[in-house]
N, C-alpha and C positions, 0 to 999 in steps of 0.2 A: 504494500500500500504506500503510495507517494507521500512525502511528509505533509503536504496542505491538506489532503482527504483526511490523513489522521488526526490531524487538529479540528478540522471540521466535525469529526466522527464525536472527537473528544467533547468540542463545545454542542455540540448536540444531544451527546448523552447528558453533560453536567447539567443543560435544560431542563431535559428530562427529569432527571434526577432531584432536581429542586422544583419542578411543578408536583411531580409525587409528595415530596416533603410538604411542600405549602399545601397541596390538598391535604393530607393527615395533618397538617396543623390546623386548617378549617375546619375541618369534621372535627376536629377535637375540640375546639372553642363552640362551633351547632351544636356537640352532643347533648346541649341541655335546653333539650327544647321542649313545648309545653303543648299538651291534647287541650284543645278548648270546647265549651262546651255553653250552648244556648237554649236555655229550660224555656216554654211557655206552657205554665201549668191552668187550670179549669179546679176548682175544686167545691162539694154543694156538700156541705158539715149538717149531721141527722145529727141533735142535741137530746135528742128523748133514746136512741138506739146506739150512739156515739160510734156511728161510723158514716163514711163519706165514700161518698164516688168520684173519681177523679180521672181529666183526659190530661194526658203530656204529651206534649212535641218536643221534641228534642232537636237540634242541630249540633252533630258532633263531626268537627272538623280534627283530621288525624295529622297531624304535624311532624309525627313519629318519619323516620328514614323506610319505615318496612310497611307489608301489609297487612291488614288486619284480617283473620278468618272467624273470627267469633267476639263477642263482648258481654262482659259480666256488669249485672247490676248488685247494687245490694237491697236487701229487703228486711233494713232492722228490725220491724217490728215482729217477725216471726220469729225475733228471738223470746218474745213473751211467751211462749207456749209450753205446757208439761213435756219433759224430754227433750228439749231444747239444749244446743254446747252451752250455751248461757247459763242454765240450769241444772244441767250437768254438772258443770264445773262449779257452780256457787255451792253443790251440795257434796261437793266431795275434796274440796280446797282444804285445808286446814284452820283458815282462817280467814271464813270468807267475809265479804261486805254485811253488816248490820242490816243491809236495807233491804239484801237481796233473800239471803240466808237461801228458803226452799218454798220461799213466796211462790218463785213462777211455775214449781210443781203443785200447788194447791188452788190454781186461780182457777173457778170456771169458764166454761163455752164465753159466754155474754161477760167473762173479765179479760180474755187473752187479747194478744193482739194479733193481729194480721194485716198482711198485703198481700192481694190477691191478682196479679196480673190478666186481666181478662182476653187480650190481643196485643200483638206488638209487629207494626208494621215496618222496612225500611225501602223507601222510596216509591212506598205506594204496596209493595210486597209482602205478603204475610210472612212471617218467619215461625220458623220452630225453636222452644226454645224449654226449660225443663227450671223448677225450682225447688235447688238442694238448701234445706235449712235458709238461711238470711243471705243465699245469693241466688239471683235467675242467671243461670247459663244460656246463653243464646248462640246458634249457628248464623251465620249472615247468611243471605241470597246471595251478594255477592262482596267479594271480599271488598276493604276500605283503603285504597291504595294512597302510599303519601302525596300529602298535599289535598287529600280529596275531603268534602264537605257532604256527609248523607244526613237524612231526615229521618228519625224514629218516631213513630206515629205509635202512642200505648193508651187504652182502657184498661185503667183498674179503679178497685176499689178497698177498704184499708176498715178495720175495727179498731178505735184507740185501746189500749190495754191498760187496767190499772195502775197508777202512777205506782212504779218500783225500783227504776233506775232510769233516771235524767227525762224522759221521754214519759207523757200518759195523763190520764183524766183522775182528778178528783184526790189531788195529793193531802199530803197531812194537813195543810194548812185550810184548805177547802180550794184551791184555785181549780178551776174545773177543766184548762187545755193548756197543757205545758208539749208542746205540737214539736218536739224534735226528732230529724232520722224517720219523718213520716212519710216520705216518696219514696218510689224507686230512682235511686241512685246512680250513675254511672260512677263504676268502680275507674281508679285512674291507673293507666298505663302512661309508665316512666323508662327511664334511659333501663331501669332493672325488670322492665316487665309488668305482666299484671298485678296488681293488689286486689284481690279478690278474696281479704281475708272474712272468715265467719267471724260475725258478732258475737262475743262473749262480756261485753261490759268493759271494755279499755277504750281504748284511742279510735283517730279517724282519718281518712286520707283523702283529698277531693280534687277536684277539676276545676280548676278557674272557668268562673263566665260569666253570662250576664240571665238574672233570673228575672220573671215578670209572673204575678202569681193572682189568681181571682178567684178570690174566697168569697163564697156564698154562707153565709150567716144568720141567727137570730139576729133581729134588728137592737136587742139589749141586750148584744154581746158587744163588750168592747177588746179591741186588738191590738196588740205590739209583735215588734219584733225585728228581723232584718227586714231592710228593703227603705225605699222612698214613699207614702202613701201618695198617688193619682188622682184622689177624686176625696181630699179631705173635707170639701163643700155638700158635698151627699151621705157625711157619713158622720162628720160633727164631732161628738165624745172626744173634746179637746184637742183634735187634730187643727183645726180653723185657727186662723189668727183675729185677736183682736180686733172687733167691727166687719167682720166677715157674715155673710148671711148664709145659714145652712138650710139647704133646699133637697129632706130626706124624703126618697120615694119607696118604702120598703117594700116587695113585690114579695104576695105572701106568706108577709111578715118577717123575711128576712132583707138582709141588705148585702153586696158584694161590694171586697174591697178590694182595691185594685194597686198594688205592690208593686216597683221594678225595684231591683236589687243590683248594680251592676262589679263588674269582677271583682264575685265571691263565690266560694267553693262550698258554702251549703246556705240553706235557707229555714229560719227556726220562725214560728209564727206561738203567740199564746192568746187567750181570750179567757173572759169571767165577765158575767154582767155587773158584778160586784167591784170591777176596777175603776180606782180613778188613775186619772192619767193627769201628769204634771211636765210641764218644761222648762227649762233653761237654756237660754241662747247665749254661747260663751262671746267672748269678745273677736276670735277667731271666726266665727259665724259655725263653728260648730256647734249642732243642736240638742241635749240632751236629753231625753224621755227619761219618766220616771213611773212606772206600774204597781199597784199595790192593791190590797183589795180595803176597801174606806171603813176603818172603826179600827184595824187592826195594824198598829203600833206606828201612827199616824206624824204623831209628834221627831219621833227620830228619821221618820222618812223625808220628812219636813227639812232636817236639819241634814241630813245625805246631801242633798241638791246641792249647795253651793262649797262643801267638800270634796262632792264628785267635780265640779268645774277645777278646782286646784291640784286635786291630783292628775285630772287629764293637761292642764298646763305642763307641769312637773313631765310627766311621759312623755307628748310632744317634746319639749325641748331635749330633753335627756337620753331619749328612746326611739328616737324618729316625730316624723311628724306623722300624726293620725291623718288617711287619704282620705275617708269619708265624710260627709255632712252630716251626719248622725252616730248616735250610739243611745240604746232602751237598754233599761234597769227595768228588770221586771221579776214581779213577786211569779215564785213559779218551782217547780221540779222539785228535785229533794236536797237540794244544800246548795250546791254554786257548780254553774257549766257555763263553757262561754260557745258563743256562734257570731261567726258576723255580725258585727254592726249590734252586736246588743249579747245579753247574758238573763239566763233565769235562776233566781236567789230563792232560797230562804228569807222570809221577813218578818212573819209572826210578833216571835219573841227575844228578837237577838237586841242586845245593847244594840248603842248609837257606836263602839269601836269594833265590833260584831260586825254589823249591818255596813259599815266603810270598810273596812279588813274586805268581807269575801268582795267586796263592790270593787275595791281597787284590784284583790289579784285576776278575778275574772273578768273585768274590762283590758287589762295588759296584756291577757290571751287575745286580745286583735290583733297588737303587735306579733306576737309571737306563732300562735296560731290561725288567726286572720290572715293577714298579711305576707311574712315569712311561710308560712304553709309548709314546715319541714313535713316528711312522714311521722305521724307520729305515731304509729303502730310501730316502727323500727328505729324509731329514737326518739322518745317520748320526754325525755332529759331534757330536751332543745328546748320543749313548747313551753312543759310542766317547773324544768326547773330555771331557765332563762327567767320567767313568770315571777317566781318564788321571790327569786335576785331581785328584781324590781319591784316587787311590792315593798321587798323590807325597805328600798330605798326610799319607794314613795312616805310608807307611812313613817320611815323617818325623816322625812321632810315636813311632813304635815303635826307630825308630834313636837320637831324638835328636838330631838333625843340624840345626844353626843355622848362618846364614854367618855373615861378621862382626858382631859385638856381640848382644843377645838380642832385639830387638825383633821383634813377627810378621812386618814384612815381609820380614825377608832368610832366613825360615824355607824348605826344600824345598820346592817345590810352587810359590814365587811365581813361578815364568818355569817353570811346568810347560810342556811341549809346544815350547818357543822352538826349540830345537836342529832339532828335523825341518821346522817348519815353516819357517825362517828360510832353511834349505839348498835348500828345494823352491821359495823366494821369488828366489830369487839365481840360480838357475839359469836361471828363465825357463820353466820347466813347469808353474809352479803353475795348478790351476783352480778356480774359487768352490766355495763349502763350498755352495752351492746345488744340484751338480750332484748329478744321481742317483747313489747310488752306483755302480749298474750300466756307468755311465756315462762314468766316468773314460776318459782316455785310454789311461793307464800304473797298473798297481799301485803304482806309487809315491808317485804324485801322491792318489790314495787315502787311501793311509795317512797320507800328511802332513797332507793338510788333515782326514778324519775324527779319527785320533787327536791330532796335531800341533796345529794352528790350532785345531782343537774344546776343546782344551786350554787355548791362550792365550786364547781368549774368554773362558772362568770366571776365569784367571789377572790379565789384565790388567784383568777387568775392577774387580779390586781394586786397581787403579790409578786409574780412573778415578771411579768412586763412595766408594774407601775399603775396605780390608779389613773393617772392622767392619761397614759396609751390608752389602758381600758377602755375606761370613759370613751375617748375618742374612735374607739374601734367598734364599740358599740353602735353610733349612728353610721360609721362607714358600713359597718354590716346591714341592717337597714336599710338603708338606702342603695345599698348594692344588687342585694337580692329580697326584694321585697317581689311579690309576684312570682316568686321563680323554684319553691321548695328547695333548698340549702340541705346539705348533708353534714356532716361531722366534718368532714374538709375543707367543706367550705367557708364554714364559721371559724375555722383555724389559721387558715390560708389570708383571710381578712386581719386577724391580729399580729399574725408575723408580718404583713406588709407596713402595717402601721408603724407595729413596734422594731421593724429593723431584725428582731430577732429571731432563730427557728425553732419552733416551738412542735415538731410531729413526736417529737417523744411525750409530750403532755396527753394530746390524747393517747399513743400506744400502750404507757399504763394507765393512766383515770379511765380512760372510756373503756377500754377492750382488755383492762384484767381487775382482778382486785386486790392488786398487789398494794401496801399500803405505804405512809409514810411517816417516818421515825427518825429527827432528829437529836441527838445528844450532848451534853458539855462533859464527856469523858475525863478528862483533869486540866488542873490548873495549876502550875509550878510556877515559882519564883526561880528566876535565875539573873543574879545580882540585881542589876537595873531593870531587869526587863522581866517581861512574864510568857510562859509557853503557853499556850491552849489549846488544846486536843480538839479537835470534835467527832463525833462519829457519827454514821449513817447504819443504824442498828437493822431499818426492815428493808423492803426490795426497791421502791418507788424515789428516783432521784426529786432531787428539786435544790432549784438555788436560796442562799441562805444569807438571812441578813441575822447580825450578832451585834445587839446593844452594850457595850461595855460599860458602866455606869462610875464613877470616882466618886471617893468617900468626899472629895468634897462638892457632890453634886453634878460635877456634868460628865456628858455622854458622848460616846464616837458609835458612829454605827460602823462595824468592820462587814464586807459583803464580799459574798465569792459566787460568781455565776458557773453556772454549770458548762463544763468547754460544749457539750453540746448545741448549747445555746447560738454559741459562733457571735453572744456581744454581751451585752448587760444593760440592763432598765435603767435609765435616770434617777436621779435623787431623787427620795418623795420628799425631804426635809430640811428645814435649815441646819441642822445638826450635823458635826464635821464626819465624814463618811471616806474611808479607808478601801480602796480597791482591792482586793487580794488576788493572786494567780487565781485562772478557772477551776474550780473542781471536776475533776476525771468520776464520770458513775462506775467505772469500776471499784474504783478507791472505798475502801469503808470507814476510815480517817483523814484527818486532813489535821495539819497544825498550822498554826501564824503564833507574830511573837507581837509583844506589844512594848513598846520603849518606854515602858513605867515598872517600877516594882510591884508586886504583889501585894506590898503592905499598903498601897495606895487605890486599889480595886475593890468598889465593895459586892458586882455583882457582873454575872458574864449571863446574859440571855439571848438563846437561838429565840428570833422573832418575837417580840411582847408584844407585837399589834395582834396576835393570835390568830392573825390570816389565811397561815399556814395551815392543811387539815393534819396535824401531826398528832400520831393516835395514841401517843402516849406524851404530855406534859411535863409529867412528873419528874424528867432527867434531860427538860429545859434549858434547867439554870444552876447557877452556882454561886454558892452566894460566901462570903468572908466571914457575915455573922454567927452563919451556921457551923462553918469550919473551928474557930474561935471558941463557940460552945462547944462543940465534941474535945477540943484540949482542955 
């Protein structure tokens, strides 16, 4: 081959060769692309029979790179039924829900619930289609190829089931339609496939889109919930604004409300003729709802109102800013659940720090679960203990509540989650925040690591990068992936950019083992002028370590050694004189530094006093002179 043809050959192949690269770099940035999905539901509510009939249209557009030969709906309410996994498992748990126990084994016919798929057409075609327990399996006519946009045309109709977990009619308090997980659903397919898990009482996973929903009602039933109401001049019951003329035609004797919702991944509706309905319009022109049923604990609901305004300030600025025009508080379910654009409470009997406690942590699931949309069936830690983190922030904003002296770190919220998780770590039941939630062993182990450890992740992680990165990585995430379901990598990948630093060994033990973390002040020797300090790393889980060395006459150095994995270290959080030390190697299970003072001039050596750190054992902390001094 002539030498010009071989350079030709060459800069042709290197073409090549870098158009294949840039395309797998493309696909790699596409691969997180999103199924969307546009509801227009019909629904006519029997209040004497408590069940409805109901038409859906669907428009589900597949985004996915592949084709589709089937799609799963889910059909929560037939998890109400005797023999039900729901039921199943609540009666053979060890330690199941209070609320659930072997309720849904005792309900009768006229208490279960159901959804009952009557027809399901696509593009005019009947389909066939089979339903197993809380999912309909459906075969296509014809497969859903990418980029393609079909129509689901479905008759069913639906029996509410006795209020027993989040979803049902006629719960403790008396509220008569706490309406969640009441349609069929499109189950969501993601970069990992279908989620077409059976309802057993945990988590939820959904499809962005746009809902529009016409509820056919008693005309003295009043409604909340997601959505924008369409036609609050026809329907009245404090939906109108001041000096509005409401012009109701109730068509025998009920009245339809007409609902859009626009991209949200489910849609929760409640009603009681016993409601009043109250608002607040924040300064941001977002609009508050407030639902309760009137005689019953009036005065603190009263006083909610302009609490909720301050803590959603507080969230907004801190947490993202809220995308919606709305957000309903509604008396409803069995204790606190959140849905788009609103939440169903407990309200009865709770205090007035009761009644704001559940109000702020399940409004903050907009952020987290609204919004953010991680899966939360497969990492329920994101939603639940993200959630956690911000509430203790919010309500220590709204309390005021500082530990000792004013600095952010000894603020509420810095050892958010420690307490659950630290008791579920000690005992020896703890399981990785990886598992399914379905999946736990024990309801306990659950809730520690979802709300607990999901908790200390955001908490400590302002230990390890720095409150101030946090802080700011917090809205970077937000704002990144809001709309887009986030994974564990994701939310990781946003703090190390922030912070400079590489942080994948954080999750590979917090999240995916349970391996724990133990640090020590092993001795403390005097050598002439100067002092040795040991420290150890007694259990499996590295982390970087900040050491308050305290002088008898009062002040303080904080000596810091980052972990060499890190590849940097966090900024000062304090005015107080702070000591660089070499990296700490995680292989190493000691480390020493010297300190150019004598020992007789030391009165205390502490691994971390801000107690940020989740270290499972305290007690071999610190070292103290006093203590030394009384043992001579």
């Amino acid at each position: 081959m002539k030498l010009k043809q071989l350079i030709l050959s060459i800069s042709m192949l290197s073409v090549a060769v870098f158009a294949f690269a840039q395309g797998k770099a493309d696909r790699a940035e596409n691969e997180r692309w999103q199924q969307r999905v546009n509801y227009y539901m019909e629904v006519d509510m029997n209040v004497e029979t408590n069940r409805f009939n109901g038409i859906q249209k669907l428009e589900y557009t597949n985004n996915s790179p592949e084709s589709l030969n089937q799609v799963f709906y889910h059909l929560y309410f037939n998890a109400f039924q005797p023999g039900s996994m729901m039921d199943v498992r609540s009666r053979t748990i060890e330690d199941p829900d209070g609320r659930v126990r072997d309720r849904i084994f005792k309900l009768k016919e006229d208490e279960i619930g159901y959804q009952k798929v009557m027809s399901l057409k696509q593009d005019g075609v009947a389909l066939e289609f089979e339903t197993v327990g809380t999912v309909l399996e459906v075969k296509l006519a014809r497969p859903i190829a990418p980029g393609q946009t079909v129509t689901f045309d479905m008759e069913w109709e639906g029996q509410v089931p006795v209020q027993i977990r989040r979803s049902g009619r006629d719960n403790a308090e008396g509220v008569r339609y706490s309406m969640a997980q009441w349609f069929p659903k499109m189950a969501e397919y993601d970069y990992q496939g279908w989620h077409a898990d059976e309802y057993i009482g945990r988590e939820f996973y959904g499809v962005w889109g746009d809902y529009e929903l016409k509820l056919t009602i008693d005309e003295d039933y009043v409604v909340g919930g997601t959505g924008y109401l369409q036609n609050p001049l026809e329907i009245g019951h404090g939906y109108e604004n001041e000096g509005e003329t409401v012009n109701r035609n109730p068509v025998n004797g009920k009245l339809t409300w007409h609902f859009i919702a626009p991209n949200v991944h489910d849609f929760m509706w409640a009603a009681d003729p016993d409601f009043l309905h109250e608002k607040l319009t924040m300064e941001s022109g977002t609009v508050l709802h407030f639902f309760h049923q009137k005689g019953q604990n009036d005065s603190n609901w009263e006083k909610l109102m302009p609490l909720t305004e301050r803590a959603f300030e507080y969230a907004s600025e801190n947490f993202g800013q809220y995308p919606y025009e709305q957000f309903s508080v509604i008396q409803g379910g069995d204790g606190g659940m959140e849905y788009p654009m609103s939440t169903l409470i407990t309200g009865a009997r709770r205090n007035l720090q009761s009644l704001l406690g559940v109000t702020i942590h399940e409004f903050m699931h907009d952020w987290y679960h609204g919004v953010l949309g991680n899966n939360e069936a497969l990492t329920p830690w994101m939603d639940e203990g993200f959630t956690s983190y911000a509430s203790s922030r919010i309500n220590a904003h709204l309390n005021q509540v500082r530990g000792p002296g004013s600095n952010r770190i000894n603020q509420l919220g810095s050892r958010a989650g420690q307490g659950s998780y630290l008791r579920i770590a000690r005992s020896g039941r703890e399981e990785p925040l990886s598992t399914h939630s379905d999946h736990y062993d024990i309801n306990g182990a659950y809730g520690a690591a979802a709300y607990g450890k999901g908790a200390v992740w955001m908490s400590q992680m302002g230990y390890v990068i720095g409150e101030e990165a946090r802080d700011k990585a917090l809205l970077e995430y937000f704002d990144t992936w809001k709309f887009k379901h986030p994974n564990p990598n994701d939310v990781l990948r946003v703090f190390e950019k922030v912070s400079g630093l590489e942080l994948d060994w954080y999750n590979e033990y917090f999240v995916y083992t349970t391996k724990q973390i133990d640090y020590g002040v092993q001795e403390v020797v005097g050598e002439g002028d100067k002092t040795q300090i040991t420290l150890e790393k007694v259990k499996q889980m590295p982390m970087p370590v900040d050491v308050v060395v305290t002088y008898k006459d009062g002040t303080q150095e904080i000596h810091y050694m980052a972990l060499r994995m890190m590849r940097g270290e966090k900024q000062a959080e304090t005015d107080d004189n702070r000591i660089v030390h070499e990296d700490w190697p995680w292989t190493n299970p000691v480390y020493q530094f010297s300190i150019d003072r004598p020992i007789s001039e030391i009165a205390s050596v502490e691994i971390d006093p801000s107690g940020r750190m989740a270290d499972i054992n305290r007690e071999n902390n610190k070292w103290e002179a006093e203590a030394i001094e009384t043992k001579k």
